[in-house]
C-alpha positions as CSV (number, residue, x, y, z in Angstrom):
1,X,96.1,15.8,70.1
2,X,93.1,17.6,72.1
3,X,93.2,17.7,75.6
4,X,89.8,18.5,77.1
5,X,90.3,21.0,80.7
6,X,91.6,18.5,83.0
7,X,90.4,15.4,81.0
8,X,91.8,12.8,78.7
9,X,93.8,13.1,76.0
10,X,91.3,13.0,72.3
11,X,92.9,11.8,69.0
12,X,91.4,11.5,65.6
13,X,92.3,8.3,65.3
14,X,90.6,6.8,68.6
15,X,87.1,7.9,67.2
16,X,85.2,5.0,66.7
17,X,83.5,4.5,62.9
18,X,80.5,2.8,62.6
19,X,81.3,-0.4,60.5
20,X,78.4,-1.2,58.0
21,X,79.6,-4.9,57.9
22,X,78.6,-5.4,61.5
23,X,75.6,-3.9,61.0
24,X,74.0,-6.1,58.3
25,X,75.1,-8.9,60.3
26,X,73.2,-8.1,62.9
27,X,70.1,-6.9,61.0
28,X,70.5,-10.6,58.8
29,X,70.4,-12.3,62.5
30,X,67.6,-10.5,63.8
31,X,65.7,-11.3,60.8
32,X,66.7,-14.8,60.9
33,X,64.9,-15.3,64.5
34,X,62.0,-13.0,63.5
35,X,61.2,-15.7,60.7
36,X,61.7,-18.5,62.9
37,X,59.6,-16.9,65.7
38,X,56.4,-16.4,63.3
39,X,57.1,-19.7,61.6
40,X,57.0,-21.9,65.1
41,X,53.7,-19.7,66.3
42,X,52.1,-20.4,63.2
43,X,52.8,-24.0,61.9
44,X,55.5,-25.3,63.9
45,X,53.6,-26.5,67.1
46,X,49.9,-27.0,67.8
47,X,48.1,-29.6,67.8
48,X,45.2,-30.8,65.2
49,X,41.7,-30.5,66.3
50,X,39.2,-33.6,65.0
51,X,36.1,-34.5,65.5
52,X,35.5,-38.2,65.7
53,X,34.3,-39.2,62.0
54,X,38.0,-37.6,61.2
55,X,39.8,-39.6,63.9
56,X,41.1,-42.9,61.5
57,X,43.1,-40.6,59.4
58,X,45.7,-39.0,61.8
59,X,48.2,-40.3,63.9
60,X,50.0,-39.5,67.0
61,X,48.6,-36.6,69.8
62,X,45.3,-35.0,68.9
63,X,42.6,-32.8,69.7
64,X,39.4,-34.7,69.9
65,X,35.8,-32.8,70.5
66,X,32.6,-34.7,70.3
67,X,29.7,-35.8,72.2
68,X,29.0,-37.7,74.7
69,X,26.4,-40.7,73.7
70,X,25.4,-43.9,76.1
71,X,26.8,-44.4,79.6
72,X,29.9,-43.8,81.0
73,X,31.2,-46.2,83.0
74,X,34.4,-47.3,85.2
75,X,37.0,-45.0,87.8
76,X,38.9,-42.4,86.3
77,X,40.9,-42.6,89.4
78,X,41.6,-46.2,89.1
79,X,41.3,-48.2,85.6
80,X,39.8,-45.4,83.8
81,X,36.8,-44.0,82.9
82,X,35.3,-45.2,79.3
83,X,32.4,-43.0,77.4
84,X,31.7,-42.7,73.4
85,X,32.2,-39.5,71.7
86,X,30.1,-38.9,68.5
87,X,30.5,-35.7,65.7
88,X,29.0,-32.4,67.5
89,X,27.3,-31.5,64.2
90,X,26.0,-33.6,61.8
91,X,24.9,-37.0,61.5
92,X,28.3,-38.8,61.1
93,X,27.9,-42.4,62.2
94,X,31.5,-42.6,63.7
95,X,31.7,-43.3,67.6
96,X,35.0,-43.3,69.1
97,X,35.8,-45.1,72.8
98,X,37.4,-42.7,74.9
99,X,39.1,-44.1,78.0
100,X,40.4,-41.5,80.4
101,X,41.9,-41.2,83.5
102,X,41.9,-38.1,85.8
103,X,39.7,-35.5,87.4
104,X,36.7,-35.4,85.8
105,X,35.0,-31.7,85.5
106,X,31.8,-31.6,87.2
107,X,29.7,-30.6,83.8
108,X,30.8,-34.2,82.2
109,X,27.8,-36.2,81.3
110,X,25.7,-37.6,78.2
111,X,24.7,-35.2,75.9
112,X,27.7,-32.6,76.7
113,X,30.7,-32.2,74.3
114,X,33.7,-32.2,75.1
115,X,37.5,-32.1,73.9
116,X,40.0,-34.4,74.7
117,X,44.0,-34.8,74.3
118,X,45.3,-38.2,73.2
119,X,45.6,-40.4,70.7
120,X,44.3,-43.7,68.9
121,X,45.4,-47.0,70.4
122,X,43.9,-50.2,68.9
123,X,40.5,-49.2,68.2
124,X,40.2,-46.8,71.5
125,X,41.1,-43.1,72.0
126,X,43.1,-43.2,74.6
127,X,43.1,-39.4,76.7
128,X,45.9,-38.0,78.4
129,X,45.1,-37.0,82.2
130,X,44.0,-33.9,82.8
131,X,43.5,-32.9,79.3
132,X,39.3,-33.4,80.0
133,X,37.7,-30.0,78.7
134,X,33.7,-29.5,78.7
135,X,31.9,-27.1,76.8
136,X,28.7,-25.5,78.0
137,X,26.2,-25.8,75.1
138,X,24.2,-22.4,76.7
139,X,27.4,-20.9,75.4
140,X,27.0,-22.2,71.7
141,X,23.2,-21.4,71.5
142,X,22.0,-18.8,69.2
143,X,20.9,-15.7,71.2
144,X,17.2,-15.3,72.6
145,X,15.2,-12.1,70.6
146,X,14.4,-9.7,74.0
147,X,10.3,-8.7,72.8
């Protein structure tokens, strides 16, 4: 025994040992969540973006971009607001009615596209509120050449 000036008493066998049992264990843990973390941010969650020409095959909540063809009409504050989405590019034939209710952005109208949350319900895409997202074309346009 060791007795430091006016301190506790040190033995040899109170020194602590590092154990290399707890220290795989807690390397195999932390590995565990790391591959759990990357899995759910890579395919665990999201959801699947489609255009409308794509919509038939999925099922359940989707991601639907388009655009807007005819005239929408009706509330979205009160029975809804339907409109017909079409492919963004290409000349798909598939038109898909959208009925949404909620606040509409102030860029909605024919010839914008647009993405939508929801899903398909007897023939009609069916939008969850708030999920209304418009995308400004001037945005998507090749750049001007400055002379």
């Amino acid at each position: 025994m060791r007795r430091a000036a006016g301190g506790p008493v040190y033995t040899s066998s109170v020194a602590r040992k590092g154990s290399p049992a707890r220290l795989v264990v807690a390397l195999s843990i932390a590995a565990v969540l790391a591959v759990f973390l990357l899995y759910t941010s890579i395919a665990g969650g999201g959801t699947p973006a489609v255009a409308p020409s794509e919509l038939a095959s999925y099922t359940g909540i989707v991601s639907l971009g388009g655009q807007v063809v005819g005239r929408p009409n009706g509330d979205p504050h009160g029975e809804g607001l339907r409109f017909v989405l079409k492919d963004i590019a290409g000349d798909a034939p598939d038109r898909v009615t959208v009925l949404y209710r909620g606040s509409v952005p102030d860029q909605f109208r024919t010839g914008r596209d647009l993405v939508v949350e929801g899903e398909l319900r007897g023939g009609v895409f069916v939008a969850e509120p708030g999920s209304m997202v418009t995308k400004c074309p001037s945005k998507y346009a090749p750049a001007s050449a400055s002379s």
